[in-house]
LUMKE-564938 format. One record per residue (C-alpha): x, y, z negated. Coordinates in steps of 0.05 Angstrom, whole numbers. Example, Ala and Ser with C-alpha at 12.3 -4.5 7.8 and 13.67 -1.06 7.14 Angstrom:
BEGIN
{xx=246	yy=-90	zz=-156}
{xx=273	yy=-21	zz=-143}
END
This chain:
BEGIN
{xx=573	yy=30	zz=584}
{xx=635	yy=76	zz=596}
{xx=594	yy=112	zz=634}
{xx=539	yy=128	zz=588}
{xx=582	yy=142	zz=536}
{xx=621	yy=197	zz=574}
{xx=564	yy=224	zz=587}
{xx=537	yy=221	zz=509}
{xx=610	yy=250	zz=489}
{xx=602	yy=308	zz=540}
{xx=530	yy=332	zz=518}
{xx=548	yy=327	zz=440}
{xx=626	yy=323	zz=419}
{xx=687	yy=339	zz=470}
{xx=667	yy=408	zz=467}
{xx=677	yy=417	zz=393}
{xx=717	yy=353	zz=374}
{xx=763	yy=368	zz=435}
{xx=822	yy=397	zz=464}
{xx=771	yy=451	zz=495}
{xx=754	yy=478	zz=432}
{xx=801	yy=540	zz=398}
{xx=838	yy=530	zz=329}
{xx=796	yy=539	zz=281}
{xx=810	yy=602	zz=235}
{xx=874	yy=592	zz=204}
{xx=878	yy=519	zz=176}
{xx=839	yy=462	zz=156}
{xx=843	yy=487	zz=85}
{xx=799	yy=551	zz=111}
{xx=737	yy=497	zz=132}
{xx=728	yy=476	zz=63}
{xx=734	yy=546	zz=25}
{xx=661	yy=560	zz=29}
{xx=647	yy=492	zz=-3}
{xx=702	yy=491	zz=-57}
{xx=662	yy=464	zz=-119}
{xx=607	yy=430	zz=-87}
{xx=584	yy=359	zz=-98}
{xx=568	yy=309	zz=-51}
{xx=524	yy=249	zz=-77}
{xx=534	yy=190	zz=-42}
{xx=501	yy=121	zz=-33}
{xx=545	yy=61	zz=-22}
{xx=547	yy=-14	zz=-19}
{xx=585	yy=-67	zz=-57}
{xx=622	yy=-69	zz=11}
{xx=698	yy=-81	zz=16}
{xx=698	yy=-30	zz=57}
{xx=670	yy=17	zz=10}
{xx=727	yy=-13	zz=-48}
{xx=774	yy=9	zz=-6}
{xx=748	yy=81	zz=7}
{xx=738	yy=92	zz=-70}
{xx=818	yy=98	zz=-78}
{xx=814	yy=156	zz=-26}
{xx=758	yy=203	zz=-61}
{xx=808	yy=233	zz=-98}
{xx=855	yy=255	zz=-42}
{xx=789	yy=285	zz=-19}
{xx=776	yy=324	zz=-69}
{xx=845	yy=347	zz=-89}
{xx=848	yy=374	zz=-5}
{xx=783	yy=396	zz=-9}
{xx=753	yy=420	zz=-68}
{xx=693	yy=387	zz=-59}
{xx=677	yy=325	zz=-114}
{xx=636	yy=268	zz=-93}
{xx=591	yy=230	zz=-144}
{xx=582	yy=150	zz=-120}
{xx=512	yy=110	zz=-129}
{xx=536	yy=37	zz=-115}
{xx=482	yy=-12	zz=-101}
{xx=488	yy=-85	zz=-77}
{xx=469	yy=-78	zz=-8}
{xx=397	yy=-119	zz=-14}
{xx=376	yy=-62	zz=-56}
{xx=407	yy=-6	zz=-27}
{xx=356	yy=17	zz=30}
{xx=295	yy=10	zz=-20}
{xx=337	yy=65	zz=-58}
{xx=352	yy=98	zz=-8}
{xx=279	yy=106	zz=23}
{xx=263	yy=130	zz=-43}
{xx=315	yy=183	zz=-44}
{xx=307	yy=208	zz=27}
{xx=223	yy=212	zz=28}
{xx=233	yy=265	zz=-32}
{xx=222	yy=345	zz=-17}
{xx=301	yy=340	zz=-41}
{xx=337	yy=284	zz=-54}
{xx=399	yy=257	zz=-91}
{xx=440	yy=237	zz=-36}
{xx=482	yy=290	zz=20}
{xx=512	yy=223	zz=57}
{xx=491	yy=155	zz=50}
{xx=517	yy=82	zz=81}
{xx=470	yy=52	zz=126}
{xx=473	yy=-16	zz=154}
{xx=462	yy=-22	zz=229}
{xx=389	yy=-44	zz=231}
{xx=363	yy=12	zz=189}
{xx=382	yy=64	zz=234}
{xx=321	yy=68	zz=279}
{xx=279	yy=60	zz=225}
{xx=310	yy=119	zz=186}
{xx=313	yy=159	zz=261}
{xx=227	yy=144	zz=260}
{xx=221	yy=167	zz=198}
{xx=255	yy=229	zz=209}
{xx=307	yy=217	zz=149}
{xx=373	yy=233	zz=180}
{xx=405	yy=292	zz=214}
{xx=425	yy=285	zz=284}
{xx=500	yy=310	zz=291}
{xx=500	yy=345	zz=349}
{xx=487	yy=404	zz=298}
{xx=546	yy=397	zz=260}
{xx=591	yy=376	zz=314}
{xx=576	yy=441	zz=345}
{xx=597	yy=482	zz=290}
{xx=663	yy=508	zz=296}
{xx=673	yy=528	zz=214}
{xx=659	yy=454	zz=204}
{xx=681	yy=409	zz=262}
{xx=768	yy=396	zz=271}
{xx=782	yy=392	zz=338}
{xx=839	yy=347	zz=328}
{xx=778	yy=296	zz=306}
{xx=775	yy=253	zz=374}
{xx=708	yy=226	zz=369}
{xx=731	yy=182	zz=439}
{xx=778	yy=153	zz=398}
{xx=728	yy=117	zz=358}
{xx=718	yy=42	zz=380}
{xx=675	yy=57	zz=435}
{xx=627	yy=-11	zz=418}
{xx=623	yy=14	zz=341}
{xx=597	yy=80	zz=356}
{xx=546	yy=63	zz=406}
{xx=529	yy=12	zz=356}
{xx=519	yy=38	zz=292}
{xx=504	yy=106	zz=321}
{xx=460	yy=121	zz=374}
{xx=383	yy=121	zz=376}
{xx=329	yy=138	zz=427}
{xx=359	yy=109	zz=489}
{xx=353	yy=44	zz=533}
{xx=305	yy=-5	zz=480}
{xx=315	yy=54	zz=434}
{xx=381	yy=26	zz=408}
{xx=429	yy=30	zz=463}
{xx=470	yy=86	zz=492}
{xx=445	yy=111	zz=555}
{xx=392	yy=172	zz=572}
{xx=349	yy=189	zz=515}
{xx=403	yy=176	zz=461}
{xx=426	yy=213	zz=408}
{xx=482	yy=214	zz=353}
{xx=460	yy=209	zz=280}
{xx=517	yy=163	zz=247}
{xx=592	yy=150	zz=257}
{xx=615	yy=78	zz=234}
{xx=651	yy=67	zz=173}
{xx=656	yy=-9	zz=151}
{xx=635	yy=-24	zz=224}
{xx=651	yy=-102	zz=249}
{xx=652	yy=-149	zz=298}
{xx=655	yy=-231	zz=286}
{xx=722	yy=-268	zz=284}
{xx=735	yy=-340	zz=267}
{xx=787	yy=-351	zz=213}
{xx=816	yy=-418	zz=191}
{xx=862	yy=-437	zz=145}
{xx=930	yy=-455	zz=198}
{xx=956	yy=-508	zz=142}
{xx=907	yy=-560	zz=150}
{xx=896	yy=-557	zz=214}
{xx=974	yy=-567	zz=219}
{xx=971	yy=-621	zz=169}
{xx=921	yy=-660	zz=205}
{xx=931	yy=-633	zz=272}
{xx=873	yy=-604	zz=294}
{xx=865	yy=-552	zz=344}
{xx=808	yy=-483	zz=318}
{xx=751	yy=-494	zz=367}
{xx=758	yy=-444	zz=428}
{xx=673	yy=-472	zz=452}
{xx=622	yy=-486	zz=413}
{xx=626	yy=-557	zz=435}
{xx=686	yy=-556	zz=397}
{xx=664	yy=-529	zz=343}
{xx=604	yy=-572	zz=326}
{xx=648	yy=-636	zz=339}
{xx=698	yy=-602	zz=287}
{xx=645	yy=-601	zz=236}
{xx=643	yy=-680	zz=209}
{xx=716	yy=-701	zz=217}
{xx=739	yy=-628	zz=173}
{xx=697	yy=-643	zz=119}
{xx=719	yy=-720	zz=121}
{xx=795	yy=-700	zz=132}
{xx=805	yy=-640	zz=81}
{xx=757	yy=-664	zz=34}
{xx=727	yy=-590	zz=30}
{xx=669	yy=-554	zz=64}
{xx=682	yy=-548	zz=142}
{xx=653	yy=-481	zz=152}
{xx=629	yy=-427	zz=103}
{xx=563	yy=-398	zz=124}
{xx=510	yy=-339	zz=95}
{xx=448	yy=-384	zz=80}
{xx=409	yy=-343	zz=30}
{xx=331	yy=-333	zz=50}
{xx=322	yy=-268	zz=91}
{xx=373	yy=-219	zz=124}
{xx=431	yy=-267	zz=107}
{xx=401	yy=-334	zz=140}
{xx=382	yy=-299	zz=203}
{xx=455	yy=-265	zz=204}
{xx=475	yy=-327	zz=204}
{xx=426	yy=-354	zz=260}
{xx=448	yy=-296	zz=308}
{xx=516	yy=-312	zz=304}
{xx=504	yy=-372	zz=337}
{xx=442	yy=-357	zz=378}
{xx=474	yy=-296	zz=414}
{xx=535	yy=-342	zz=438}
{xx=495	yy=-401	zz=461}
{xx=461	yy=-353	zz=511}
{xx=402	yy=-333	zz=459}
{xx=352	yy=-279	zz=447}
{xx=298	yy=-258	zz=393}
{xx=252	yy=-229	zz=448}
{xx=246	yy=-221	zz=530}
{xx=257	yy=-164	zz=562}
{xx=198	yy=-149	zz=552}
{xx=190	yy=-160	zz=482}
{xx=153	yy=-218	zz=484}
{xx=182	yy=-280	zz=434}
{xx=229	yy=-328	zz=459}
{xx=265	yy=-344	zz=392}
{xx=232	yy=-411	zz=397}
{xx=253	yy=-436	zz=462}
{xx=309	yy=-484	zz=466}
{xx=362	yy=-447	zz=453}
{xx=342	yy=-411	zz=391}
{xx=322	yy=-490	zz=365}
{xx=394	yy=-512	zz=374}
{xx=424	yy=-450	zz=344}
{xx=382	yy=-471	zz=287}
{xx=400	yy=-540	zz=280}
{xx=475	yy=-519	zz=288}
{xx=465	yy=-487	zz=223}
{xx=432	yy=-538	zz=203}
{xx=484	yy=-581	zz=208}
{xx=544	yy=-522	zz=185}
{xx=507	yy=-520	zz=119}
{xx=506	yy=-594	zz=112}
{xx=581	yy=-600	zz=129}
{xx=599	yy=-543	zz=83}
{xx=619	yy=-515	zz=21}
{xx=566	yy=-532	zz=-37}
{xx=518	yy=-474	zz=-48}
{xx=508	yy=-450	zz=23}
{xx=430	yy=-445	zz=24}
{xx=444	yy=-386	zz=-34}
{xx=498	yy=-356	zz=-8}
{xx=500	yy=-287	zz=18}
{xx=558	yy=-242	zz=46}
{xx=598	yy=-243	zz=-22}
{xx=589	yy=-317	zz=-31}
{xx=601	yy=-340	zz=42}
{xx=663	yy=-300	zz=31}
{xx=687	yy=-320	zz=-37}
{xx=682	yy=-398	zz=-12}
{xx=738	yy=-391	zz=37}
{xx=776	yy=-348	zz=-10}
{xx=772	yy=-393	zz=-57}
{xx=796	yy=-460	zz=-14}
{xx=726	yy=-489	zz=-18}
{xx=721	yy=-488	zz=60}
{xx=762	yy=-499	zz=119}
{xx=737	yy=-445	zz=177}
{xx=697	yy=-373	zz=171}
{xx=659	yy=-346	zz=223}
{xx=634	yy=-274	zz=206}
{xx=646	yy=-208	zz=192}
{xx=718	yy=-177	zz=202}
{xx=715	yy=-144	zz=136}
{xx=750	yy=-217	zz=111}
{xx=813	yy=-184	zz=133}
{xx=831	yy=-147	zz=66}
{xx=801	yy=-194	zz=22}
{xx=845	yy=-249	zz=44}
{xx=907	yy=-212	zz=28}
{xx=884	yy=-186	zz=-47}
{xx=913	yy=-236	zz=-88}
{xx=855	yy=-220	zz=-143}
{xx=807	yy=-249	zz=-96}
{xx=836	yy=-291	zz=-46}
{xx=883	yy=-364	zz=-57}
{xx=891	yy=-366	zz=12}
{xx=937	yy=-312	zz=32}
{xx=989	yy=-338	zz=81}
{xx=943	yy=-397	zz=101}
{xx=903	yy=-361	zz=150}
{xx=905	yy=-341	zz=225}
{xx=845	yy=-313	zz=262}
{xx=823	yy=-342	zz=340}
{xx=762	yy=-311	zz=375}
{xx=688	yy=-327	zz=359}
{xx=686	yy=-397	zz=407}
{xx=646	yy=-388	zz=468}
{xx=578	yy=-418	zz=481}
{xx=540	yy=-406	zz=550}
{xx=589	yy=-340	zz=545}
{xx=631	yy=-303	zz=495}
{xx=595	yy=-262	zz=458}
{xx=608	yy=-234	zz=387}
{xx=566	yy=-194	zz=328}
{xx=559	yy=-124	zz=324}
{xx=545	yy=-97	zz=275}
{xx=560	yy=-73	zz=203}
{xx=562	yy=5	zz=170}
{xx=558	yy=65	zz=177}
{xx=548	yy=136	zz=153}
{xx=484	yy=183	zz=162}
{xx=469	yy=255	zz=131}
{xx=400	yy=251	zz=97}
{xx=353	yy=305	zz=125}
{xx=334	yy=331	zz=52}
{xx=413	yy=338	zz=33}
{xx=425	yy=393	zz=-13}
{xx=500	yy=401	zz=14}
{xx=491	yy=376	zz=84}
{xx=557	yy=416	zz=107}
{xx=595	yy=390	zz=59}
{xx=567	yy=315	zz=70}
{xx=589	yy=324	zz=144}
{xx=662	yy=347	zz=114}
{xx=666	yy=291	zz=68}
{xx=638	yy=242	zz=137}
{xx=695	yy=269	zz=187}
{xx=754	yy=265	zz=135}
{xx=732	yy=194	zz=115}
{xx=730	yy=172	zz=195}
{xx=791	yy=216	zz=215}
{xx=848	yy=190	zz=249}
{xx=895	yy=193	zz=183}
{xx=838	yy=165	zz=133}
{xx=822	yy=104	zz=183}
{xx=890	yy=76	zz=172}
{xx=896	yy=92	zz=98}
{xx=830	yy=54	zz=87}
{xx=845	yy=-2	zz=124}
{xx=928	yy=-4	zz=81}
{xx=880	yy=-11	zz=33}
{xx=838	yy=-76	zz=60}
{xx=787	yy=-39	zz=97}
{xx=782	yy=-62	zz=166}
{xx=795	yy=-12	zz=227}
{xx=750	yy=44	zz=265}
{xx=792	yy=73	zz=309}
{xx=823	yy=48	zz=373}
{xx=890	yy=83	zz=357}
{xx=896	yy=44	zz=289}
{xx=891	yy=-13	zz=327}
{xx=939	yy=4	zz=368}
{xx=1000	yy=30	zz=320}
{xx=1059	yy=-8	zz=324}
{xx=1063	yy=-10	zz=243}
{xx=991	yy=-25	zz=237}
{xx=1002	yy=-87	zz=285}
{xx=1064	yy=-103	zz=257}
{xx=1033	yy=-113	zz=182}
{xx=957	yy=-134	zz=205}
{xx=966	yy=-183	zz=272}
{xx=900	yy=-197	zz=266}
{xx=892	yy=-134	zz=301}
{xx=910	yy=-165	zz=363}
{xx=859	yy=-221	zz=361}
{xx=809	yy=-164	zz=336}
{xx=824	yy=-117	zz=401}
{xx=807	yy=-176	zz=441}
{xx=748	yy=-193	zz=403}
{xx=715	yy=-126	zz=410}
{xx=717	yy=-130	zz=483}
{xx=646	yy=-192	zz=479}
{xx=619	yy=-147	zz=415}
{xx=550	yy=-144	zz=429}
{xx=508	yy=-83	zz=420}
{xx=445	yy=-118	zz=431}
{xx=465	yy=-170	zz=385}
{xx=403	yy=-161	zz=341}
{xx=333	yy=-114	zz=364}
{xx=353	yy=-54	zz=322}
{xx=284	yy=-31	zz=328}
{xx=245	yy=5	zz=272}
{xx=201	yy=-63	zz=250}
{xx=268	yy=-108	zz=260}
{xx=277	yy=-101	zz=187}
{xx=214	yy=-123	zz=169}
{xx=221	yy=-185	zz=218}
{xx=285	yy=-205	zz=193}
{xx=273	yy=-202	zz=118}
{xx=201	yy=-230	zz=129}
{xx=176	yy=-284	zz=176}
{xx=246	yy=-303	zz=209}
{xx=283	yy=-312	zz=146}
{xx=231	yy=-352	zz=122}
{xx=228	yy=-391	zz=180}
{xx=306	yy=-392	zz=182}
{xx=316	yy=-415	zz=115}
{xx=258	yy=-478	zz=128}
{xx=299	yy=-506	zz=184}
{xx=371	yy=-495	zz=159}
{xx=349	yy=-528	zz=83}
{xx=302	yy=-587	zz=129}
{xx=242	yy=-566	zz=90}
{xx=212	yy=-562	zz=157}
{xx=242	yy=-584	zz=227}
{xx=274	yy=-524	zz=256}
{xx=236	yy=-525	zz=323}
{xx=166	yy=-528	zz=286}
{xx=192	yy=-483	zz=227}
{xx=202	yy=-425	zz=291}
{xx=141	yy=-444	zz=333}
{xx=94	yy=-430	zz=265}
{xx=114	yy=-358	zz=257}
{xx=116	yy=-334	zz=334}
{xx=41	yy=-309	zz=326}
{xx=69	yy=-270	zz=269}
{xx=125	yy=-234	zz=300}
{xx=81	yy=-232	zz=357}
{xx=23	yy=-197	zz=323}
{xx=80	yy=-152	zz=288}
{xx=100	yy=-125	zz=358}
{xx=32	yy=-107	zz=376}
{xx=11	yy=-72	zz=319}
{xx=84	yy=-31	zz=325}
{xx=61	yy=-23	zz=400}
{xx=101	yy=-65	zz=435}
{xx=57	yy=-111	zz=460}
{xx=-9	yy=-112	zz=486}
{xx=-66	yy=-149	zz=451}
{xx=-77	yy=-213	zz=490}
END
């Protein structure tokens, strides 16, 4: 991977975001004059992330000049508006957050700048930026299309989005129980499935909060799992395999989370998942890293002081999500320039560890790696480890993966972790589906 992303860095950003590149004319303050009064709409979820970046708008603007005018949606509902927005001659939004699996899908549509453009500009790109600085697994992630599967960084692929709110999974678990009734957090998933029974039992609480809700959330769940116990949605050569064993016993370890768990779990999505361990109504989490803030806010979390934070257990290998946000440049902008501004101060050296002082969780390798940082957030050290089994084939971020996910597999999903239907047949009745899906998006042949 180094490799191809040395090589991705050399064609598009160490030239301009690098030492090679000359100061550009006078100061920083010089980049923004031409935009000085200009006003960047922006589209946004109900993220923590994105609570945490509201507090620093107004340092933008005051540095900058340029104002920025927020459309917050719940994130269900923002790529509908977004589509909207974007498909228009001109459209309301200069920079918009995207999550992970809308990228190619935005890419085919032609909807989003490339940034090769931009980063190429010396009046708008600061060379003291260090785009290799960025957590190498977050920005092939969230930003590359067009290379190996279409999603991955190697020849073919192209920037069009730098992370911000990007994650991996961790496991958190509140230290004080398992102290109280000495238990051990699972390190396997053997362990964690034997966990599941005696937790409940012993703490009288939900074992393990889990997303449940039909659609995108379910199927987060589903990968979590699937992905570590040696899983895939489809072959290499895109054929479906979701239904084979392993995908089954992912399944019907959710199955079993949701029956061990906090009350609730077949409606809950990121928020709710979230809000049941912050709440003491569950034992372990295992998801997104964005938890990190939110446990410390004492206006959202009871927990604070309670928690430590072990890697996501190991299955047939580790292997951990990837996944989360990031931030694209709508083709139609109005004030494209100042959109890319407004993107490189927000995912700057500086700005990535004021966010995450703020409960925004880290982009950068060197906030990960400052001695204060570490000192107030240790979870950075489990996190650093963590990264290193983040998977950027997690998930097919392919154009029609969105349609899968919300559609037949979170239907199917949903069936087997609620036992309205058995969760091998509940998988095996949609494969012609998804299969017929793939063919029609040209991935498979007719049969």
């Amino acid at each position: 991977m180094m490799v191809n992303r040395r090589d991705l860095l050399g064609r598009t950003a160490l030239s301009v975001w690098g030492a090679s590149l000359p100061l550009a004319s006078s100061a920083s303050s010089s980049r923004y004059a031409k935009y000085r009064g200009q006003t960047v709409g922006m589209s946004i979820p109900d993220h923590p992330h994105y609570d945490a970046m509201l507090k620093l708008l107004p340092a933008f603007t005051r540095e900058t000049g340029i104002k920025v005018d927020v459309t917050r949606s719940h994130i269900l509902r923002m790529k509908g508006l977004q589509l909207s927005e974007m498909s228009k001659p001109q459209g309301d939004f200069d920079l918009v957050s995207y999550v992970v699996m809308w990228k190619t899908e935005y890419v085919s549509k032609n909807l989003i700048h490339a940034l090769a453009p931009f980063l190429k500009n010396p009046d708008l790109a600061d060379p003291a930026y260090d785009l290799a600085d960025i957590v190498p697994r977050y920005l092939d992630n969230m930003g590359l299309v067009g290379g190996p599967k279409g999603y991955l960084p190697g020849p073919g692929a192209k920037l069009y989005g730098l992370p911000y709110g990007a994650e991996t999974s961790i496991l958190a678990y509140r230290r004080d129980l398992f102290e109280k009734h000495n238990l051990h957090p699972p390190k396997t998933y053997r362990e964690l499935r034997a966990l599941l029974a005696p937790l409940r039992e012993k703490t009288g609480m939900g074992a393990l909060t889990s997303r449940g809700q039909s659609g995108h959330n379910c199927v987060h769940a589903w990968l979590l799992h699937l992905n570590a116990l040696g899983g895939k949605v489809f072959d290499a050569h895109w054929n479906p395999v979701f239904n084979n064993r392993v995908g089954v016993d992912a399944l019907q370890l959710l199955k079993e989370i949701a029956e061990t768990g906090p009350r609730g779990i077949s409606g809950f999505g990121y928020n709710e998942m979230l809000n049941a361990f912050l709440q003491g109504h569950s034992a372990m989490y295992l998801d997104s890293t964005a938890l990190f803030g939110p446990v410390r806010n004492p206006a959202l979390s009871k927990i604070d002081g309670k928690v430590s934070y072990v890697l996501h257990p190991r299955g047939a290998h580790h292997a951990a999500q990837s996944g989360g946000l990031g931030l694209a440049i709508p083709r139609n902008a109005v004030h494209a320039d100042a959109a890319f501004l407004l993107m490189q101060w927000l995912t700057s050296k500086a700005q990535d560890k004021a966010v995450c002082q703020l409960g925004a969780s880290p982009t950068r390798m060197s906030t990960l790696s400052d001695v204060d940082m570490v000192r107030q957030y240790p979870e950075y050290i489990t996190l650093k480890e963590q990264l290193r089994y983040s998977d950027p084939d997690w998930r097919p971020i392919i154009a029609q993966w969105d349609d899968i996910n919300t559609g037949p597999l979170g239907s199917a999903i949903f069936q087997g972790l609620t036992g309205a239907k058995d969760p091998k047949f509940a998988l095996d009745d949609i494969v012609p589906r998804v299969r017929d899906m793939m063919v029609n998006a040209g991935y498979l042949s007719k049969v």
